[in-house]
N, C-alpha and C positions, 0 to 999 in steps of 0.2 A: 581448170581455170583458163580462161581464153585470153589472147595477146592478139594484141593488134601492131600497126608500125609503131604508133606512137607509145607502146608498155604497156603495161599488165592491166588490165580492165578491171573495175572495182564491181566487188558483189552487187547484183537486184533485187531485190525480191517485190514479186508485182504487190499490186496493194491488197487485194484481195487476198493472197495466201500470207499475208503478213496480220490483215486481218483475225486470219483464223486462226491463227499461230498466237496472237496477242490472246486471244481468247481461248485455246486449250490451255494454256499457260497461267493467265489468272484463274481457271476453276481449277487447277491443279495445288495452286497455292492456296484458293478460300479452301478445299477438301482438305489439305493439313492444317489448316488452324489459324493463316494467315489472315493479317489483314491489311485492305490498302492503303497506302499514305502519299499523300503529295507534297510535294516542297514547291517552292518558287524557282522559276527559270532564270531571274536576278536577282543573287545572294551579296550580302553587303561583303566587299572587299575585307576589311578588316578581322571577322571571322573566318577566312580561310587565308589568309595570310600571316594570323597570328600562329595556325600549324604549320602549314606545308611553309612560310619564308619566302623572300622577294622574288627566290625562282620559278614562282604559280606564276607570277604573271608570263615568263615565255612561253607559258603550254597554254593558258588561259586568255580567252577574250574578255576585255574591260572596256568598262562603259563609266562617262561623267554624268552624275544625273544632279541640278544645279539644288535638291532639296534633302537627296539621301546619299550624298557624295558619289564616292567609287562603288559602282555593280561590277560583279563578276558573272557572264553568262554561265550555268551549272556545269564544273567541269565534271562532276561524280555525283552518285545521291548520297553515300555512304557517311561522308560528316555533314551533312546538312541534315541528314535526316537523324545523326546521332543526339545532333545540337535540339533539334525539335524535341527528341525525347527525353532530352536532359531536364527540358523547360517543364516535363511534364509530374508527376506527382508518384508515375509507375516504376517501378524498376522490371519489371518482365513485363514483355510485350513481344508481338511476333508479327512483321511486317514487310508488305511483296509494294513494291512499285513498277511504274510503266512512263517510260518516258525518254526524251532527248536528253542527250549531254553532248558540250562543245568543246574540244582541243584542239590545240593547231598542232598539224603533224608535219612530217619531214615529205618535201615535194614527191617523191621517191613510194610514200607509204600505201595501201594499200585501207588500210584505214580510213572513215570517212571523217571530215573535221566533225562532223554534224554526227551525231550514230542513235541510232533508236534504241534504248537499253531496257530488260526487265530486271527484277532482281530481287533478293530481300536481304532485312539484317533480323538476326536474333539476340535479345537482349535479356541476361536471366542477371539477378544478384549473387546466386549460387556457384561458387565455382566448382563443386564437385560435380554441377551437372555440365562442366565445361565437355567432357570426352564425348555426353551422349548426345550433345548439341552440336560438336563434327562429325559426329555421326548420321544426322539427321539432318544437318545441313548438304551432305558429300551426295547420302541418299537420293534428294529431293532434288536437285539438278544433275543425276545420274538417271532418275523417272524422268527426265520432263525431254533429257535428249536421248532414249532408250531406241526411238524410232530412229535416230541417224546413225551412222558409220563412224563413230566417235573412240578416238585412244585419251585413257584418263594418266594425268601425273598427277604426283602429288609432292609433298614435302611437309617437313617442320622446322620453323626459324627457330623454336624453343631447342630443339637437337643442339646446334650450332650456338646458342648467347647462353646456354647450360654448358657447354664445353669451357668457355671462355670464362666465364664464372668460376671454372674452377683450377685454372691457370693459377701459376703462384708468381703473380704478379699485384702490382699496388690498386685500387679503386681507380683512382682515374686513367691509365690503362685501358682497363676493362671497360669503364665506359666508353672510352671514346672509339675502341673498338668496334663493338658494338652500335655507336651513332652511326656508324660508315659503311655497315655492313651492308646496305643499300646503293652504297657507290664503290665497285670490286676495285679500281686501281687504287682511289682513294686507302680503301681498308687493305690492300696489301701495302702500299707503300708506309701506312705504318704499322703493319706486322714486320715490314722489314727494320725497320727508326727501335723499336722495340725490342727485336731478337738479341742475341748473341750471333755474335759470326763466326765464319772460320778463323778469321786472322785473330789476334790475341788481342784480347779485353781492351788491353792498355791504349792500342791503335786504334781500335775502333771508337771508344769513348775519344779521344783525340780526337777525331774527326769527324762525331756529330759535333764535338763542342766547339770546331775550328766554323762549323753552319752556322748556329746560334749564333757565335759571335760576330758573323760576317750580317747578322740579320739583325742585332742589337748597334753594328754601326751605320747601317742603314736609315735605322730608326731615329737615331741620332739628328739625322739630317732632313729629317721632313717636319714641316712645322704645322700644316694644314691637314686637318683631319676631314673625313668625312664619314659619316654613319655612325653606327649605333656604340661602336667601342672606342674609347679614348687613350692616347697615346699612353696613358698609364696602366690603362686595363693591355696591351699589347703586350708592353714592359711585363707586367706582373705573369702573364703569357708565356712569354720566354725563360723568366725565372723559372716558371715550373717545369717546364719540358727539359731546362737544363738538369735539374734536378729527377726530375724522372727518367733522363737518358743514361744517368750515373747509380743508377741501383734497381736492383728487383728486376732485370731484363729476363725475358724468355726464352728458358732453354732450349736448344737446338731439338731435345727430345720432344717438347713439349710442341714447338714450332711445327718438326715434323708430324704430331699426329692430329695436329688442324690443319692442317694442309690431307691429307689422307681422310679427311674425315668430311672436308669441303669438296671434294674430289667421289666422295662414293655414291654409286650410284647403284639400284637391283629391283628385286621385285619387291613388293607390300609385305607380298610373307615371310620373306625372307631378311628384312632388312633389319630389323630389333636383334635377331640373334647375328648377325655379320657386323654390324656397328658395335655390339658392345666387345666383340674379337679382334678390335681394331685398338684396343688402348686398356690398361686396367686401371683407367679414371674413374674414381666413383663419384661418392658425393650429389652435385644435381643432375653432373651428366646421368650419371646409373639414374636417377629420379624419372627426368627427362625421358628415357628409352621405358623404364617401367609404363607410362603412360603413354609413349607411343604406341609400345606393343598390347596397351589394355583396349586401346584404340582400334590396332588391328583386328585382334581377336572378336571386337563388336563386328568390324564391317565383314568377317570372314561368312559370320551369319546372312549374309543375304548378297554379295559376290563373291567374285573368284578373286580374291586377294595376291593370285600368283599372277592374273593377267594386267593389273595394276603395278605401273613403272613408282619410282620411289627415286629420289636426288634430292641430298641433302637443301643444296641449295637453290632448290628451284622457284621459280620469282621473284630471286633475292632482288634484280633489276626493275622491275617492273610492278609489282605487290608492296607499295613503298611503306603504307603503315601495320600490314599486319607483321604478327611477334610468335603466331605459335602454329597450328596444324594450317596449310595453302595446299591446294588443288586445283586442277586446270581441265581443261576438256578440250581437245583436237579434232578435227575429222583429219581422217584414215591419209591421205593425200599432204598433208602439212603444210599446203600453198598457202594457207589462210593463220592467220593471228589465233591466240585457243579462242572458240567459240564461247568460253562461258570459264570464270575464276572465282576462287573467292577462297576464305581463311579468318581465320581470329583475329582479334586487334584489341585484345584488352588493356593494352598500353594507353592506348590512344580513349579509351572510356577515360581513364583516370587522370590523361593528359586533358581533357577536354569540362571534366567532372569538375564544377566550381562551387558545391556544396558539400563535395567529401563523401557522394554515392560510390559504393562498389558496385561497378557493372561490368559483366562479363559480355563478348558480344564475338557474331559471326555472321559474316555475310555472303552473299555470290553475287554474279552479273551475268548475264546472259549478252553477246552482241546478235541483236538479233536480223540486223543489215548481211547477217554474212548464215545465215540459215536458209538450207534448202530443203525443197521437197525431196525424198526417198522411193 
C-alpha cells in the first residue's frame, strides 16, 4: 500500500478491470444458482431504524424528501434485501447483488464513504439445511477470491450465546448479555455487574446497591424526560437490576471459562476438539461445538481446514447482526479492511419476520474498491 505526506492512499481499481471483476463475479454466481436482485439506493428511514436504532443515523447518510419523509442513502444490501423477500410469497430463494453502499467513516479510515459492493444472501426455511448453507456460502467466496493472495478467518457467535445460555444464572442476565455482545466494553462491564468477586458477597452486593441507589436519587430529581422510556419505565429498570444484583451471580468458575473461551483462538481443524477441553459444560455449549465440528468436517472435503485460522470472537465488533457461523477474507499483507465477510443472521429473519415465516439465511460481501489484479 503507498503513503504519500499526506497518509495512507486509498485503493483504485481502474474502471476497466473493475469491469471485468463485476462480471467474472456475476457469472460465477448465476453458475451456482444465484439470482440477481436490486434494492433502492433510498430506503425509507423508518425500516432500518426500526432494527439497527437512532445510532444508523451517525454511520448513515439522510435525506428529507417533502412526500416520502426521511430517506436513508443504502448503508448495506443485506436488510433491505431481507425485507424485499419477506414481502414476497417464497421462503428459499438464492440471491447475488451489485452495487454502491454509503457510510460515513472516521477521517483516518481507509475505507471509502462511497464503496462498490457484490454479494449475496441465502434464504431456505429449513434449518437443518443451515450447516450445508455455510458451507456453500464459505465455499462460493473462497472460488471467486482463489485467484488472489487471501488468509481466511472464521468464527461462530452461536459457540459463545450457547456458552452463556448455559450459565446458571436468571433469563434476563443472559439476555442482556448477549444483546452487548457486539459492544466488548459494554458486555464486559456487565460481566463484571454480574460476577461474584473476590471480596466477600456481603461487600460486594453493598456496593452495587450503594450505585443503584445513588442512580434512583438522581432520578428523583429530574422531572423532564425525553425519548422513548418514561421515568417509570427507568424506575421499574432499577428495580430489576436491584434485584438481579442480589441473586443468581456468576461464579468465579464459570466467569473464568467465558473469558478463556472468548479469548481462544487456533486452527479450523483443530478448534471443536480444544473448545470442548476448555470446560465440561454441556447442554447447548456440547450442541453448539457438535455442529461446529459437523461443519468443519464438511469444508475439510474440499480445503485445508488446518490452514484456516478460527477465534471465537471474530466480528464480534464489526458483523453487528449475525448470530451463528462468520468468516472473513484478508489479503496476505493485512494493510487493507477483510476484502470480503459474511455469516448467518437467522435472528434477525425472525426479528424482521412480520407474518411468523421461519427463515434461515446467510450472506457475504465482497469490497470490491479495494481488489487487485494478481
Amino acid at each position: 500500500m503507498l503513503k504519500s505526506k499526506k497518509g495512507i492512499l486509498k485503493p483504485k481499481l481502474d474502471s476497466s478491470n473493475l469491469g471485468l471483476e463485476i462480471g467474472r463475479i456475476a457469472t460465477i454466481f448465476k453458475k451456482a444458482g444465484l439470482k440477481e436482485i436490486s434494492v433502492p439506493s433510498l430506503l425509507n428511514s423508518s425500516d432500518l431504524v426500526d432494527f439497527y436504532g437512532e445510532d444508523l443515523k451517525l454511520r448513515a447518510y439522510t435525506t428529507s424528501d417533502p412526500v416520502r419523509g426521511e430517506q436513508i442513502l443504502r448503508p448495506d444490501f443485506t436488510v433491505p434485501i431481507l425485507l424485499k423477500h419477506l414481502r414476497g410469497n417464497s421462503h428459499q430463494a438464492k440471491y447475488f447483488y451489485s452495487g454502491n453502499v454509503w457510510r460515513r467513516q472516521n477521517f483516518k479510515s481507509i475505507i471509502p464513504n462511497e464503496q462498490y459492493q457484490m454479494g449475496f444472501e441465502l434464504f431456505d426455511s429449513k434449518k437443518t439445511k443451515s450447516i450445508s448453507s455455510d458451507v456453500e456460502a464459505y465455499l462460493l467466496i473462497n472460488k471467486i477470491l482463489s485467484k488472489y493472495k487471501v488468509n481466511s478467518v472464521t468464527g461462530d457467535v452461536q459457540v459463545l450465546t450457547s456458552a452463556i445460555n448455559d450459565l446458571d444464572i436468571s433469563d434476563y442476565k443472559k439476555t442482556s448479555l448477549k444483546r452487548h455482545l457486539w459492544r466488548p466494553k459494554r458486555f464486559m462491564r456487565l460481566l463484571e455487574l454480574y460476577s461474584k468477586q473476590k471480596i466477600s458477597g456481603r461487600n460486594n452486593n453493598l456496593f452495587k446497591s450503594a450505585n443503584l441507589l445513588l442512580w434512583k436519587e438522581k432520578l428523583r430529581g429530574i422531572e423532564s424526560f425525553y425519548g422513548v422510556r418514561t421515568k417509570t419505565d427507568i424506575k421499574e429498570r432499577i428495580e430489576i437490576l436491584e434485584e438481579e444484583l442480589s441473586q443468581n451471580l456468576i461464579a468465579n468458575s464459570e466467569k473464568s471459562f467465558l473469558l478463556k473461551l472468548m479469548r481462544f483462538q487456533s486452527s479450523l481443524r483443530q478448534a471443536p476438539k480444544s473448545m470442548l477441553s476448555l470446560s465440561r459444560v454441556g447442554g447447548t455449549f456440547r450442541k453448539a461445538i457438535e455442529n461446529f465440528e459437523h461443519r468443519v468436517e464438511l469444508l475439510s472435503e474440499h480445503i485445508d481446514t488446518k490452514t484456516v485460522k478460527f477465534q471465537v470472537i471474530y466480528g464480534l465488533t464489526t458483523l453487528e447482526y449475525y448470530d451463528g457461523f462468520v468468516f472473513g477474507f484478508q489479503f496476505d499483507h493485512g494493510k487493507y479492511p477483510p476484502i470480503a465477510q459474511g455469516g448467518r443472521y437467522d435472528s434477525l429473519c425472525s426479528t424482521l419476520s412480520k407474518k411468523g415465516k421461519s427463515i434461515c439465511a446467510i450472506g457475504s460481501m465482497l469490497r470490491m474498491d479495494f481488489l487487485r489484479k494478481t
